[in-house]
N, C-alpha and C positions, 0 to 999 in steps of 0.2 A: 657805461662802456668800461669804464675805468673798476666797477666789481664783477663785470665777464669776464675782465683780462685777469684779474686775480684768484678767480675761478678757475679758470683756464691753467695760470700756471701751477696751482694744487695739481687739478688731476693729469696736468703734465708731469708733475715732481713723483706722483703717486705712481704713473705709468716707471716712467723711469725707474723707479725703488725696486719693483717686481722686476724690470726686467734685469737689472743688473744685480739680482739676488741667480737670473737663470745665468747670465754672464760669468758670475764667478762660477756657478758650478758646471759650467760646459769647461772653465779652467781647470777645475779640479779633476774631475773627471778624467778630460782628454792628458792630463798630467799623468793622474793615478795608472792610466792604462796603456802608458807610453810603453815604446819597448825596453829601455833604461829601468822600466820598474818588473821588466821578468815577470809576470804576473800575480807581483806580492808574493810571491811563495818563498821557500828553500833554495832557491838554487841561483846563484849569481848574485845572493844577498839581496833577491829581491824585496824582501820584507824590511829588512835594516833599511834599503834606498827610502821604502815607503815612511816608517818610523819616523825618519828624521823630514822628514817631508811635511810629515802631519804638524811635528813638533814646530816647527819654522811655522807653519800658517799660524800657530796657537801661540806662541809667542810676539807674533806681527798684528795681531789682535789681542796683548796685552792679557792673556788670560794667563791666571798664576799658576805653578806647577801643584800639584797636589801633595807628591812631596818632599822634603829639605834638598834631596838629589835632584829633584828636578820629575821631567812627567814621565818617568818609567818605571813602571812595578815590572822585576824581571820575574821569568818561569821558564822552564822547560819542558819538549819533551820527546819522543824519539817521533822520526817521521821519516815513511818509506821515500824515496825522490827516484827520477831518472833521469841523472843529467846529462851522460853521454849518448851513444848510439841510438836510433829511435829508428829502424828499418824494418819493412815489413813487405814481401812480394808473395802473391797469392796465382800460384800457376804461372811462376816465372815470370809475374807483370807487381811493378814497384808500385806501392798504394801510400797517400798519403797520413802522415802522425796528424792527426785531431779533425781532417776532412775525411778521410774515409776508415780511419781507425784509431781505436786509443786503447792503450792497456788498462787492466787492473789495478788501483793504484796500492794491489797488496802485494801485486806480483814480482817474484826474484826474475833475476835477468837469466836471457837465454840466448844461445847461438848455435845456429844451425837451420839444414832445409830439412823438411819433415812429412815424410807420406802422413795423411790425413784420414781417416774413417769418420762417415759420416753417421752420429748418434741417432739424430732428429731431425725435422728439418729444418731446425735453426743452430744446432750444435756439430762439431766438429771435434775428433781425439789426435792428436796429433801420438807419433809413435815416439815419443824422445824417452828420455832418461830421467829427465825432471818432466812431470805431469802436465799437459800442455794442452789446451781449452780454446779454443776459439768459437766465438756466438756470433749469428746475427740478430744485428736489434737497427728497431726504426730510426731510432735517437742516441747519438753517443752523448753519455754524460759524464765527465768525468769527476775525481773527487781527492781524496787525502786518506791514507792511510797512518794511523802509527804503528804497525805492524808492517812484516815481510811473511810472507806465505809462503811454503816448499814447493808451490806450481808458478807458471806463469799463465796468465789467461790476457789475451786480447779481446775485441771487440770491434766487430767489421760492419760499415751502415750496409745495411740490407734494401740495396737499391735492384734488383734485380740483375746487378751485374757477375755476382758469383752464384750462380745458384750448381755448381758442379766444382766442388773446389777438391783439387785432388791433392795437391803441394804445397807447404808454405814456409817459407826460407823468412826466420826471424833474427835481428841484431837487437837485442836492449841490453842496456845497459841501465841494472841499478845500483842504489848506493844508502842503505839505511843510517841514518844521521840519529845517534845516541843522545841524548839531554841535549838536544836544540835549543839554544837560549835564544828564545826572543822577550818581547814586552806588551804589554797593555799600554796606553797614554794615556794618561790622566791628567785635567784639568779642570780649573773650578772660576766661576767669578760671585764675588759676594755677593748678596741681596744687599735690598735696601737699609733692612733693620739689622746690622753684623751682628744684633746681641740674641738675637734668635735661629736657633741649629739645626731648623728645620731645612732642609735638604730637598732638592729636587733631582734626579741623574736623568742623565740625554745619552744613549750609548748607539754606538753600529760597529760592526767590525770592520776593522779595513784589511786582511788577510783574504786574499784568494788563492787559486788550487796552482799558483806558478807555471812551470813547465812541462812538457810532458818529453825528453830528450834537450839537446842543447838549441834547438831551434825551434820548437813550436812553444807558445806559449799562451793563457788563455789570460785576455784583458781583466773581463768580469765588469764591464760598466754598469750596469745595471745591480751586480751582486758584485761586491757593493760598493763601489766606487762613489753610487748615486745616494746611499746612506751616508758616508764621510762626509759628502759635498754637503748633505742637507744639514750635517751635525756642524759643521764647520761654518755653513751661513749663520747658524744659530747661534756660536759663540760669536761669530762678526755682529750679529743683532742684536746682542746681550752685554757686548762690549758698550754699545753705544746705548744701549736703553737697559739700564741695569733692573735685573728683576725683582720680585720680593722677597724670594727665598732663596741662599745660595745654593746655586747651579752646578752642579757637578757634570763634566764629558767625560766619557770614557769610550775609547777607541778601540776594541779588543781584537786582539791576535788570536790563533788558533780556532776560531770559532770552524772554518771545514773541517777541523784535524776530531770536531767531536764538542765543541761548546769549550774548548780546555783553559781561555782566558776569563769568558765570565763564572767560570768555577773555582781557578787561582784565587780571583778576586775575592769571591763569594765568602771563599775557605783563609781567604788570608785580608781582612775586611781593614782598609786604610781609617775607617771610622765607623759607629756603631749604625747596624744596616737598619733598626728601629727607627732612625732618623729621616729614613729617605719618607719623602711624604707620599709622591709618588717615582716610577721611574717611565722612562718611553724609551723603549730600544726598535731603532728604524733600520728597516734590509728591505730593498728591491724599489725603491723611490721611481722611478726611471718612467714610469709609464702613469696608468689612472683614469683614461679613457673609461674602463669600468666601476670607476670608484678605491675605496680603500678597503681591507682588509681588517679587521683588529682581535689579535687574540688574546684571549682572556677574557675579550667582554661580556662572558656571563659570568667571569668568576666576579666582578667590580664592576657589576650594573648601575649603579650612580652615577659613576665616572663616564659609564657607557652614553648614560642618557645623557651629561654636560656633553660630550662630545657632540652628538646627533643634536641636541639640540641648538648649538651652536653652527653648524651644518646646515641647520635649517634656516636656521635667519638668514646667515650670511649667503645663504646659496653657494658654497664651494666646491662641494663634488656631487655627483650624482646618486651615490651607494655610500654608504659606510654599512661594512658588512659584519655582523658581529661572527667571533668565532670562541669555542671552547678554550681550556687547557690545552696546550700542546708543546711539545719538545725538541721546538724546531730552530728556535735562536736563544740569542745571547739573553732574553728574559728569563727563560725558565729558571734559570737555578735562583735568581734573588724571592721571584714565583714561591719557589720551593722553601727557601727563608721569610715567607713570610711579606715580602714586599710586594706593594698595592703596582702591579706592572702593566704595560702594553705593550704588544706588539707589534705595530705598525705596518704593510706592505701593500703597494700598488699594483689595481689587478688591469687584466686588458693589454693591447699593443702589443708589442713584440715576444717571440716565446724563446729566445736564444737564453739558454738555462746550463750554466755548468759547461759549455760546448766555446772553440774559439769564435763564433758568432753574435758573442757576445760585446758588441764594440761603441764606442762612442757616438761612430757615425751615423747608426740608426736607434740609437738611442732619442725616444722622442721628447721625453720629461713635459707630455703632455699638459699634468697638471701639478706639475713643483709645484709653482706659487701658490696656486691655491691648499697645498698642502702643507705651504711652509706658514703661512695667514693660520690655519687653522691650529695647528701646533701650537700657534703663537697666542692665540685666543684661550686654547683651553690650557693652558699655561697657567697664563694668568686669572681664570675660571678657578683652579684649584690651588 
């Protein structure tokens, strides 16, 4: 009786550990995608809120700065915004910024109502003086621009509610922001052996697409609130179960604005990038009902098969899907230097992409744990 009950309270303590690995990161999360964080972007200092945000978790878990100033590698760079006016009426009826429309995020601001000619039958000319665009498309997505364009273009959901669009009366208001200074966060915890330089780096970006005017704004739970969460359990797990190689995190900024933090990095290297033994850079954690994703794993098919093959034993997910080269996160450029990388992301469950529907509440983090067990496994595998 007395070794069931000790039985018992293991895989009680073991349940417990998973689910309060989800517990923090439904904190993190619903934190990172609060209204107070503007949706990490440009405008209301959303990204500075997010910054010191990360910083505080990675200090509360003892992780050291990477370096003498502490965890921020500063960079710049210009980035289109629209923090004022966001209005748009389509035949003298008001439509909503990021439910029924969202601009361009390359486009200069405009004002005025404007006869319209129809191109195609998804495009629109409006007659103005600055060149003026309006589409419809099934999915609005928005995005980051470093550039400003000499037209303006919106983008209307193509719900069959305008299919006769003769007028359209627009207010934006934008504001190009010249050498944006934000940062990268950087943090590290020693391995076992400190006399050996071999390096491991954990990265995700926590920058998303902010605001689209002074009142809509896009969370980004999933992209990637749900990456930070998973990087930040990992320094909480690494605090308390030191690894064997020291651990490098890095949090990168700019990554919507075009990859521009993990290329700062890349191009201005805190230590010699031959070091890193391997790297895992994680975006889109949130879901996994389908399995994982991993790109690169044909370029580091070794690596590939320790992964899958520990998948297998353990039974954690369903899929690990291998994928090519591609230049789609914060991997590629160290990729491009030469470092053994991955790219990690969860496929399946909800498809709210770049769009305000991106939010906490249906955020399911089907298979965190199991994602974060696996990570942790082939970790310590290599």
């Amino acid at each position: 009786m007395k070794k069931n009950y000790i039985i018992l309270l293991f895989v009680l303590g073991v349940t417990n550990l998973g689910a309060q690995d989800s517990l923090y990161a439904r904190k993190v999360i619903n934190t990172l995608c609060s209204k107070q964080f503007s949706g990490r972007g440009y405008i209301k200092n959303g990204l500075d809120v997010s910054a010191k945000y990360i910083a505080s978790e990675l200090k509360k878990f003892k992780a050291q700065p990477l370096f003498n100033t502490g965890y921020y590698q500063w960079f710049d760079f210009n980035v289109n915004t629209f923090p004022g006016k966001m209005n748009v009426a389509i035949n003298g009826k008001p439509i909503k910024p990021g439910i029924d429309f969202i601009v361009s995020p390359e486009s200069v601001g405009l004002k005025g109502k404007f006869n319209v000619e129809k191109k195609d039958s998804v495009t629109y000319i409006g007659n103005s003086e600055i060149p003026f665009v309006v589409s419809l498309k099934r999915k609005l997505t928005f995005s980051v621009s470093e550039e400003c364009a000499n037209y303006c273009a919106i983008e209307v959901l193509n719900n069959n509610t305008f299919n006769n669009i003769k007028t359209v009366e627009v207010s934006i208001e934008n504001k190009l922001l010249n050498k944006y200074i934000c940062k990268n966060i950087c943090a590290f915890i020693n391995g076992k052996d400190e006399k050996n330089d071999t390096v491991v780096m954990l990265t995700a970006h926590y920058d998303h697409l902010g605001m689209m005017g002074n009142k809509t704004y896009f969370p980004g739970a999933n992209d990637n609130a749900s990456g930070v969460s998973m990087l930040l359990n990992l320094v909480k797990y690494y605090s308390q179960h030191p690894p064997k190689y020291k651990t490098v995190f890095v949090f990168f900024a700019g990554e919507e604005a075009g990859l521009l933090g993990s290329k700062y990095f890349t191009e201005h290297p805190v230590f010699e990038l031959g070091k890193i033994k391997f790297l895992i850079n994680l975006d889109l954690l949130g879901t996994g009902d389908e399995g994982i994703t991993v790109v690169n794993a044909t370029e580091f098919k070794a690596q590939f098969e320790t992964l899958k093959k520990i998948n297998t034993e353990k039974n954690y997910l369903t899929l690990i899907k291998p994928r090519g080269k591609a230049h789609n996160s914060d991997h590629y450029w160290f990729t491009e230097k030469g470092v053994p990388s991955f790219f990690i992301y969860t496929m399946g469950g909800i498809k709210a992409y770049h769009d305000v529907y991106d939010i906490p509440k249906t955020l399911p983090l089907t298979k965190y744990n199991a994602v974060f067990k696996l990570l942790v496994d082939f970790i310590s595998a290599i």
